[in-house]
N, C-alpha and C positions, 0 to 999 in steps of 0.2 A: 503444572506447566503444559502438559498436555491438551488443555481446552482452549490456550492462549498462544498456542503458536501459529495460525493464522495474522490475528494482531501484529505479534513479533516479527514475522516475517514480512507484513506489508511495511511496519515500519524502520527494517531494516534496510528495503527500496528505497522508501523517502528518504533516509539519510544519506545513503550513497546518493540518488538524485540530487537533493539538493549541496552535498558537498559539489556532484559535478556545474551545476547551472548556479549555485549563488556564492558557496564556500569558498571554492578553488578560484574561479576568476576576479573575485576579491581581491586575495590574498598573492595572486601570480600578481595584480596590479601595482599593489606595493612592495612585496619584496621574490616577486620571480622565482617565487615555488611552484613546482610542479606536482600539484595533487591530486590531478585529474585520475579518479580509476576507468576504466575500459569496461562498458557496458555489452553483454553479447545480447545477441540478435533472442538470445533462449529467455534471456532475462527481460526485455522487455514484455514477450509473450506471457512470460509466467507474468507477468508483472500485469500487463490487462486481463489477462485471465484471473488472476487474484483480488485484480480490482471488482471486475463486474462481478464474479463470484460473491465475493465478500456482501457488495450494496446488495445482490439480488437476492442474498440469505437473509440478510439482516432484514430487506423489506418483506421476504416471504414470512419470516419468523412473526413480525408487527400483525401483518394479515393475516395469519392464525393465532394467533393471539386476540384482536378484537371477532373473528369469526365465531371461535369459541364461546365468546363470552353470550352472545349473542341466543335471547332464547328460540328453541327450535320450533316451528308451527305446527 
């Protein structure tokens, strides 16, 4: 679990997201539930911070990767 909690935690974001932006205002539509959670100001941040993080590792990891393979002159 250790290697996979980045994953886990960004898709902990998008759940909460999209409960707020698709789930909840659904569901308030038809029967007037209130399932909105409160996003804090901290949590967005970590939340673009874990985004670009995330792509800009994964694209670094790709480009070392074909770098390596690559023979040296």
């Amino acid at each position: 679990i250790t290697s996979a909690w980045r994953p886990i935690t960004m898709l902990v974001f998008v759940v909460i997201i999209a409960n707020n932006f698709i789930l909840a205002p659904y569901l308030d539509s038809f029967f007037d539930l209130g399932l909105f959670l409160d996003i804090p100001d901290q949590m967005w941040s970590l939340l673009q911070l874990g985004v670009t993080g995330y792509i800009g590792g994964r694209s670094a990891e790709k480009v070392m990767k074909e770098y390596k393979k690559k023979p040296s002159d």
